[in-house]
Steps between C-alpha positions, in 0.01 A plus 500: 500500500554391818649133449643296808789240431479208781534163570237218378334387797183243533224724505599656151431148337176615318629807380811352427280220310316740317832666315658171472221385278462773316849506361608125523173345536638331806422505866676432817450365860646593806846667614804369387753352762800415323673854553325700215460813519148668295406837490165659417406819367207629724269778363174596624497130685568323188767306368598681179833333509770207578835295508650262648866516620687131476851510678708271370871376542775510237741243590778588186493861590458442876186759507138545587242560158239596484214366216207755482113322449154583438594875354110652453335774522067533458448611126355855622795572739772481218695743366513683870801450644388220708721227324821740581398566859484067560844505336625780730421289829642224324825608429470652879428120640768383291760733634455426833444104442847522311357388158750576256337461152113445443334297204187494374317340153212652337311398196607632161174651458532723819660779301393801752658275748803479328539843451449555892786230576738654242393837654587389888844363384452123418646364155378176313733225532509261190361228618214245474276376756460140564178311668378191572195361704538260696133453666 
């Protein structure tokens, strides 16, 4: 399988739409143009996969961070290594951004994704995660 790892651009929004409400029932509009960085998995034209890269400053430890968003990939394109080939060109991007440490949450429920994040090196941090709407 033939699967292309790029970066979002405009005229992937309906693809892009199409995943994004299959697996969070959300959708999107437009590039972002506060520094992010998404990727798509391309097969066969499609968008079969996504994340989005948020670079972030650490001002205790002095360092860039990196919080990882959006992790999918379409329900019939699991399981094939597409997941792990995102990752890859993340941890590329991050290495030559000078990201020393990436984050990322993910739903209790997730459990293959869990194993894939445990499997590319992250560990689960005790913590809780906080939220509040404000609009």
């Amino acid at each position: 399988m033939e699967v292309i790892i790029r970066e979002f651009k405009n005229d992937d929004l309906e693809s892009l739409n199409n995943l994004l409400n299959e697996v969070y029932e959300v959708k999107r509009c437009g590039l972002t143009t506060n520094g992010n960085i998404e990727l798509v998995a391309v097969f066969n034209n499609e968008i079969v996969g996504y994340t989005i890269i948020n670079k972030l400053y650490n001002v205790i430890e002095n360092c860039y961070y990196a919080h990882i968003n959006y992790v999918c990939v379409l329900k019939e394109y699991r399981n094939k290594g597409i997941a792990s080939k995102i990752f890859n060109e993340v941890f590329n991007i991050c290495k030559e951004e000078s990201i020393k440490y990436l984050e990322l949450t993910s739903n209790s429920s997730r459990v293959e994704a869990h194993k894939l994040y445990k499997n590319l090196g992250f560990s689960i941090r005790e913590t809780d995660v906080f939220r509040k709407e404000l609009i």
